[in-house]
C-alpha positions in Angstrom: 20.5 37.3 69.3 18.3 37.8 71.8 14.6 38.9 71.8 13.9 42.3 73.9 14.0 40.8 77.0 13.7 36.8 76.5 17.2 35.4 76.0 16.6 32.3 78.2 13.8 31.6 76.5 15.0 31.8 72.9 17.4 29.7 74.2 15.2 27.3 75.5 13.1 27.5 72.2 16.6 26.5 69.5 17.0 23.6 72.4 13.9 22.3 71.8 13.5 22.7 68.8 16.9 20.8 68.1 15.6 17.6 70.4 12.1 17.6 68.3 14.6 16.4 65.8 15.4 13.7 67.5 11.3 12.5 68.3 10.1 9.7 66.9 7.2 9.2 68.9 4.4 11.5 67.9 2.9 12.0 71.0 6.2 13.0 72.8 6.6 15.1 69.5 3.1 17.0 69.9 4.2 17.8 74.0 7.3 19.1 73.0 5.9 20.9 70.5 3.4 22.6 72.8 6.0 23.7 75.5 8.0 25.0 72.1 4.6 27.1 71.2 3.8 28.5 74.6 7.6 29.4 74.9 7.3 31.3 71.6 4.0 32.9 72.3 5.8 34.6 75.7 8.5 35.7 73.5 5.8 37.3 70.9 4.8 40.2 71.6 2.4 41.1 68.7 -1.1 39.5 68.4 -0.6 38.9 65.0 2.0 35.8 65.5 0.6 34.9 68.6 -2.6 34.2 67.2 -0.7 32.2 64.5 1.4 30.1 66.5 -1.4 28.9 68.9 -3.6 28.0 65.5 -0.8 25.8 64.4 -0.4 24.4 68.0 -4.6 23.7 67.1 -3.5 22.1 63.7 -0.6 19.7 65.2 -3.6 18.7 67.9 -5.8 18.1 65.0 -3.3 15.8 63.1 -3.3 18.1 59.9 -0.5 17.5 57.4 1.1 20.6 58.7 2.9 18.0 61.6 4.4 15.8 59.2 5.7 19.0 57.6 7.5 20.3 60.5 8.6 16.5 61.0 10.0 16.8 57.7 11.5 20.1 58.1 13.2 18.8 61.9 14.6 14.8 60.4 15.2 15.2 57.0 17.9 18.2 56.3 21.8 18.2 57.1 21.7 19.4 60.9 23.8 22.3 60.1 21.3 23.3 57.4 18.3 22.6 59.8 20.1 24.6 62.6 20.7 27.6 60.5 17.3 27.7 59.3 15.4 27.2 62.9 18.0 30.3 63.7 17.6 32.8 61.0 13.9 32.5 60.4 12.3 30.7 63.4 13.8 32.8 65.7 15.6 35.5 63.8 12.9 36.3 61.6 9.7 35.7 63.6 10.6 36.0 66.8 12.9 38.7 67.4 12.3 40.8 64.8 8.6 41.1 64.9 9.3 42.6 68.3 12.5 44.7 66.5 10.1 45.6 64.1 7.6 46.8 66.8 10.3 48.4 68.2 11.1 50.5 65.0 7.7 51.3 64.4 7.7 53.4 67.9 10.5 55.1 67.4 10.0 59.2 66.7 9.1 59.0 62.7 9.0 55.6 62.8 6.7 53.0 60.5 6.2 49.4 60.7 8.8 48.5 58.2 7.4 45.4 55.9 8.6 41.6 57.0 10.7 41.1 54.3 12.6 42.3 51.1 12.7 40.9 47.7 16.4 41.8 46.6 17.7 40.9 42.8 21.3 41.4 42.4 21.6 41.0 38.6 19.7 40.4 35.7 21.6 38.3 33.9 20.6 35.2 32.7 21.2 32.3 30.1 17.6 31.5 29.4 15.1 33.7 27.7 11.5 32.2 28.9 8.6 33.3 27.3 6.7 35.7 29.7 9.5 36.4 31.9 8.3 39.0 34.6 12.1 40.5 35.0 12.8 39.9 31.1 12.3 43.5 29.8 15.5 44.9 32.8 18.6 45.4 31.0 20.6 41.8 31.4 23.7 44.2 32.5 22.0 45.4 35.1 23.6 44.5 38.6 23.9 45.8 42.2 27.3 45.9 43.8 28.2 44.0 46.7 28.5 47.4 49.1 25.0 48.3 48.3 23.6 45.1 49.4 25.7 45.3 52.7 24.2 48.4 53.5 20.4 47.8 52.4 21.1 44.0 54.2 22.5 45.9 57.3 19.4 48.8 57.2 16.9 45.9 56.9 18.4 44.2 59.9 18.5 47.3 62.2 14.5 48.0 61.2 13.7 44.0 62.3 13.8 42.1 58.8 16.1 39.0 58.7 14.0 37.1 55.8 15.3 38.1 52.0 13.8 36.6 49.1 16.7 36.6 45.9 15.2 37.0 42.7 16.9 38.3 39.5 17.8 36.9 36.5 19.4 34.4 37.7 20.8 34.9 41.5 23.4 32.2 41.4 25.0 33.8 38.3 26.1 36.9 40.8 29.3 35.8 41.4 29.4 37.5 45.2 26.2 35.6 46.2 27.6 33.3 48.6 29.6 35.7 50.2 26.3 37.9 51.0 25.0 34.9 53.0 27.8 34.3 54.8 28.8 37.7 56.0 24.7 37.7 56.9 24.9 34.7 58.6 22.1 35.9 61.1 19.3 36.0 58.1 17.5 33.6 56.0 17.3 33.8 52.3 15.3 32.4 49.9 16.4 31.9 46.8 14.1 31.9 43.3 16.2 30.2 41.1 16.0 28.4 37.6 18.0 25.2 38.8 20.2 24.8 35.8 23.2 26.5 37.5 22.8 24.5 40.8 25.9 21.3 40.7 27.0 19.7 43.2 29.5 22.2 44.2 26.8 24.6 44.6 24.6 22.4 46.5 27.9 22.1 49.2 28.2 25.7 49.7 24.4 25.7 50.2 24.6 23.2 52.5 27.7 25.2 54.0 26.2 28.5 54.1 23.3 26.7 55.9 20.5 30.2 55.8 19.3 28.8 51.7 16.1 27.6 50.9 16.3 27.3 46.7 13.0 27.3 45.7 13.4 26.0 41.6 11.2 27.4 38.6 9.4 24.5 37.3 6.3 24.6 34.5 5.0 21.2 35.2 6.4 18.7 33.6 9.2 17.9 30.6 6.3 19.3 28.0 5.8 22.7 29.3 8.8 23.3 31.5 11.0 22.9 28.2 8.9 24.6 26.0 9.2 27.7 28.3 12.8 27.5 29.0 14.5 25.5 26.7 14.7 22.0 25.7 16.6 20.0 28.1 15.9 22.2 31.2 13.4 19.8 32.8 16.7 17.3 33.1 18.8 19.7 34.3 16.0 20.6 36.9 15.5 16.9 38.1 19.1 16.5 38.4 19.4 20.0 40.3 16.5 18.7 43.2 18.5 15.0 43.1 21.7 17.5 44.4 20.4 18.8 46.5 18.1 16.0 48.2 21.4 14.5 48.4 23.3 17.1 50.3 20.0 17.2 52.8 19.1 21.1 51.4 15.5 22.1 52.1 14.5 23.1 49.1 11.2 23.6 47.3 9.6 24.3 43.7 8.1 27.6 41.9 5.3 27.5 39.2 3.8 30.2 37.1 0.0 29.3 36.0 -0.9 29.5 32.7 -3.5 29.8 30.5 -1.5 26.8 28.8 0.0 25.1 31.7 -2.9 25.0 34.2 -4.3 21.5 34.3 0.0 20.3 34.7 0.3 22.6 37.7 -2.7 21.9 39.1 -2.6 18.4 39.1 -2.2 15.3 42.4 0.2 14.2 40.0 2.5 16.7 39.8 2.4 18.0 43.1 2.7 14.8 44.5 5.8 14.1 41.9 7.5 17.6 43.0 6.6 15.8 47.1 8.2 12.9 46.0 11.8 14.4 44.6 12.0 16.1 47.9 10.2 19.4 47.7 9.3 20.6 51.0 7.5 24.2 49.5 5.9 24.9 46.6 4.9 28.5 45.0 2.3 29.4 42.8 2.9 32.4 40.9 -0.4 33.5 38.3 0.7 35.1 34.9 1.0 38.4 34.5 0.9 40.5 31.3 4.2 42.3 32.6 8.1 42.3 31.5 9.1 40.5 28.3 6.4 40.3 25.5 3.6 40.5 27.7 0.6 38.5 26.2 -3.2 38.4 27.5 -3.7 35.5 26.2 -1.0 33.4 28.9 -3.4 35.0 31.5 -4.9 31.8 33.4 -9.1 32.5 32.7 -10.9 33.3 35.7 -11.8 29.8 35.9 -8.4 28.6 35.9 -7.3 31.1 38.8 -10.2 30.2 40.9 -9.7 26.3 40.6 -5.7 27.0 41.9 -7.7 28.3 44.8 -9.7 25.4 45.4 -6.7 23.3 45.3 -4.7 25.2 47.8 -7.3 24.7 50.3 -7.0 20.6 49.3 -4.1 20.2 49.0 -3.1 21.8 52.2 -5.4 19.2 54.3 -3.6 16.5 52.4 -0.2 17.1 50.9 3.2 17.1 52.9 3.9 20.3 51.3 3.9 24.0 52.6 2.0 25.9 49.7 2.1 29.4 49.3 0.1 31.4 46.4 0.8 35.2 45.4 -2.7 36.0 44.7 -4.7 33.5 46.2 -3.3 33.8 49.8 -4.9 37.1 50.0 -6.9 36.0 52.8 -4.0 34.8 54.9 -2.1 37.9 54.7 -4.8 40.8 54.8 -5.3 41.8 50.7 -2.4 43.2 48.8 1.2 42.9 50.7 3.4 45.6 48.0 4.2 49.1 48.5 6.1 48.0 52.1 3.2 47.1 53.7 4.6 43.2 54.0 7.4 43.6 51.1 8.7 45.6 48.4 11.5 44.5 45.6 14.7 46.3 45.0 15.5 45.6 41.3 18.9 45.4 40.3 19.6 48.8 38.8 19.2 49.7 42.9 15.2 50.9 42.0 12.6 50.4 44.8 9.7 49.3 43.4 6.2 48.4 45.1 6.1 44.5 44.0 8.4 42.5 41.7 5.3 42.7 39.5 4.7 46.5 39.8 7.8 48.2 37.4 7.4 51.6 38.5 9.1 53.8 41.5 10.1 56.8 42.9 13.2 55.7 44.6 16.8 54.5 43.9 18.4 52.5 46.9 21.5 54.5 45.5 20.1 58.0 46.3 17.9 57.1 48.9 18.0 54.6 52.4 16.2 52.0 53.0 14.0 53.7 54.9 13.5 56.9 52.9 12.2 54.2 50.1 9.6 52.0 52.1 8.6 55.0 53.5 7.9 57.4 50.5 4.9 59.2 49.6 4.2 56.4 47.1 4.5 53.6 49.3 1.9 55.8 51.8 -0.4 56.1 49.0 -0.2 52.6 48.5 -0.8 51.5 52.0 -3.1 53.9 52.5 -6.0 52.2 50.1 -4.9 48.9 51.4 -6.7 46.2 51.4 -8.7 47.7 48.1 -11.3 45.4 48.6 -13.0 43.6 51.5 -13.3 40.5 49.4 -9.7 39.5 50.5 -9.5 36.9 47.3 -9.1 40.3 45.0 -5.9 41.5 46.7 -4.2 42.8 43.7 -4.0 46.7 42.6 -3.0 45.2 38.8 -5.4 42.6 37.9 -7.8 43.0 40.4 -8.3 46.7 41.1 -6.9 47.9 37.8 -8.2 51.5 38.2 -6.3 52.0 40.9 -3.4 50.3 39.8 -3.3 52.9 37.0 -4.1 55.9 39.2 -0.9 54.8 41.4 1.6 53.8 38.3 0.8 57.0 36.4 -0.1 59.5 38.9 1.9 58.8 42.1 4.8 56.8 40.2 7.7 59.2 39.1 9.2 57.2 36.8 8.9 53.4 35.0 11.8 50.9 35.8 12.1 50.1 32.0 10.7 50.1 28.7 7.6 49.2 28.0 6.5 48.4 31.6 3.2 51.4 31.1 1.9 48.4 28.6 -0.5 46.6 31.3 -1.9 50.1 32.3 -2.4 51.4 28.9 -2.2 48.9 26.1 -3.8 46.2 28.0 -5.7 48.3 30.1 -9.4 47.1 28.7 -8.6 43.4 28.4 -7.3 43.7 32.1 -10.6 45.4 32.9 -12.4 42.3 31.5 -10.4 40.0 33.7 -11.2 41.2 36.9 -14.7 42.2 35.9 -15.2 38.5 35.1 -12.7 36.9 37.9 -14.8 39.1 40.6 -18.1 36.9 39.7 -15.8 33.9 40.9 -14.1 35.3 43.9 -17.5 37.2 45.4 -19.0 33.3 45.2 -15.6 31.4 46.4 -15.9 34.6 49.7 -19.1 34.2 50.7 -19.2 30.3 50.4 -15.6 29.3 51.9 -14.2 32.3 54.2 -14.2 33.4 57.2 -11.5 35.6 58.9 -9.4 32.8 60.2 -7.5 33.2 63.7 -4.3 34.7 63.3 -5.5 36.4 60.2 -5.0 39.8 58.9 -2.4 42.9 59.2 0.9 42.5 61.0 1.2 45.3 63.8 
């Protein structure tokens, strides 16, 4: 696929990329690199990446971690897997369909569609974790392969080629390897609780070749089996051995707890998930949504600003691509739901703003693709976005509560199941409490540690 006007470069870029595998000289790795960067800023043609791909030129220059990363990323996978991926996101993804998604954006009626999806195909599931987000969906909810073909191919034609599978439990949607397949030409990444992944599963990842599994993980054997069931932290270990094995890219998830915190948080654990091969990790803060939800697994304001401080550590010293829902709010310009960056199709086909937001006013089986991300709740969504300049209080939920509640219960036509009004009524003064006290934290952490960073900010 080539990018509006830059197929000899694209090509030149997969080349290159492809021989940087091959570098073992640093040096000769940082030039290549360089003519790699220039290349892809020509191909660009929005600010926003530009800006992004000359800071990381910066970084390599610098020797931050972030070049051992990439070295990591290049020499360590199966070279089919490493391929696909440098295809389907690298130059898929952020190359040709930024510009695609330019593209869509000036078309008559056209919007700048978000950069990615967050699809889950089924709900069902063999675990029942306490806290679950998705746990309160009916388990016999699923979406059939024909609708994901058409939202897949919808997504494509608006410039998105990055899907994020969530569920239940992907891999127990028996069609799952046939959807990446037949969309060879995007990447997927897949949030998954490991326990289904053998080593027949970890072949027709490595086959498929556009997976990153990225596996739910608590901390350690205490808390990861307490949460999901006694045994599960084996069954994890042996699930990353797999696919270490098979040379999969792969990474690990971890919800923050009031309970788990100093586990998650820990050099020791992050540099035990480095050592079993991880090459991402995601940090996902509790919320008070989906089964049994309970204030009291909330991280304390303390808790979620310490995650924060670690990021920034870690990142200058660990051989591991972090990312943080909440806390990456100044990376990505506040609150990314409601299509501005994402939005999550659940699996009864309804379009909601965030995986954490269960309300909506569109069905992907009534509606298109682009009827949904651009509805008049998505617009009133985006339209208050970012709802604070202090870019470390992204989130209309536990953040910005009030407006949360004046966008589930005013603009919202309907909730995606039972009992997902609880955090806006219920729970609605203990959330209050929580952001009142968090925003004493994140007003100190802004004015002490941030600056808008090159590169920073919206997408468009």
């Amino acid at each position: 696929m080539n990018a509006n006007g830059h197929p000899m470069k694209v090509c030149a870029i997969n080349m290159l990329m492809a021989t940087l595998a091959h570098i073992t000289n640093d040096d000769v790795f940082k030039l290549t690199y360089r003519t790699v960067a220039r290349l892809a800023e020509n191909v660009a043609q929005k600010d926003y990446y530009v800006g992004w791909i000359r800071r990381i030129r910066e970084l390599f220059d610098e020797g931050h971690p972030c070049l051992e990363i990439t070295k990591k990323l290049l020499r360590y996978p199966n070279p089919h897997h490493r391929r696909t991926i440098i295809q389907t996101f690298i130059i898929n993804q952020l190359l040709v369909g930024t510009n695609k998604r330019k593209s869509f954006a000036q078309t008559p009626g056209g919007f700048y569609p978000p950069g990615f999806l967050v699809i889950s195909p089924t709900m069902r599931c063999n675990l029942r974790c306490f806290g679950c987000y998705a746990g309160s969906y009916k388990r016999n909810s699923e979406l059939s392969v024909e609708t994901i073909d058409r939202v897949l191919n919808e997504a494509k034609e608006m410039g998105m080629y990055f899907i994020t599978v969530s569920g239940g439990e992907p891999f127990y949607w028996e069609h799952i390897f046939d959807m990446f397949q037949k969309h060879n030409d995007m990447f997927f990444l897949v949030y998954t609780h490991g326990g289904l992944i053998d080593e027949k599963v970890a072949e027709k990842i490595v086959s498929a070749g556009n997976v990153l599994p990225s596996i739910s993980i608590e901390g350690f054997r205490e808390f990861t089996d307490r949460r999901r069931g006694a045994g599960h932290f084996d069954r994890v270990m042996r699930a990353m051995d797999m696919l270490r094995e098979a040379g999969v890219i792969f990474g690990y998830s971890s919800t923050q707890t009031r309970e788990n915190h100093d586990t998650v948080t820990s050099d020791e654990f992050v540099d035990f998930m480095a050592d079993k091969g991880c090459l991402l990790g995601c940090y996902f803060m509790y919320v008070p949504v989906g089964r049994e939800p309970n204030i009291d697994l909330m991280p304390t304001p303390a808790q979620r600003d310490h995650l924060r401080a670690c990021l920034g550590r870690w990142r200058n010293s660990k051989d591991i691509l972090f990312i943080d829902f909440w806390n990456d709010g100044p990376v990505v310009g506040g609150c990314i739901s409601g299509g501005r960056k994402y939005a999550h199709i659940n699996a009864n086909g309804d379009v909601e703003p965030c995986v954490f937001c269960h309300f909506a006013t569109h069905n992907i089986h009534s509606s298109s693709l682009r009827e949904a991300l651009n509805s008049p709740l998505f617009q009133a969504i985006k339209a208050q976005q970012p709802f604070d300049d202090n870019l470390l209080c992204p989130c209309m939920l536990v953040d910005h509560p009030l407006v949360g509640r004046d966008i589930a219960l005013k603009h919202g036509a309907y909730f995606t199941h039972d009992g997902a009004e609880i955090i806006f009524t219920q729970l609605a003064d203990a959330i209050d409490e929580f952001a009142d006290s968090y925003k004493s934290y994140a007003d100190l952490a802004w004015q002490t540690h941030y600056q808008p960073a090159r590169g920073e900010g919206e997408e468009k």
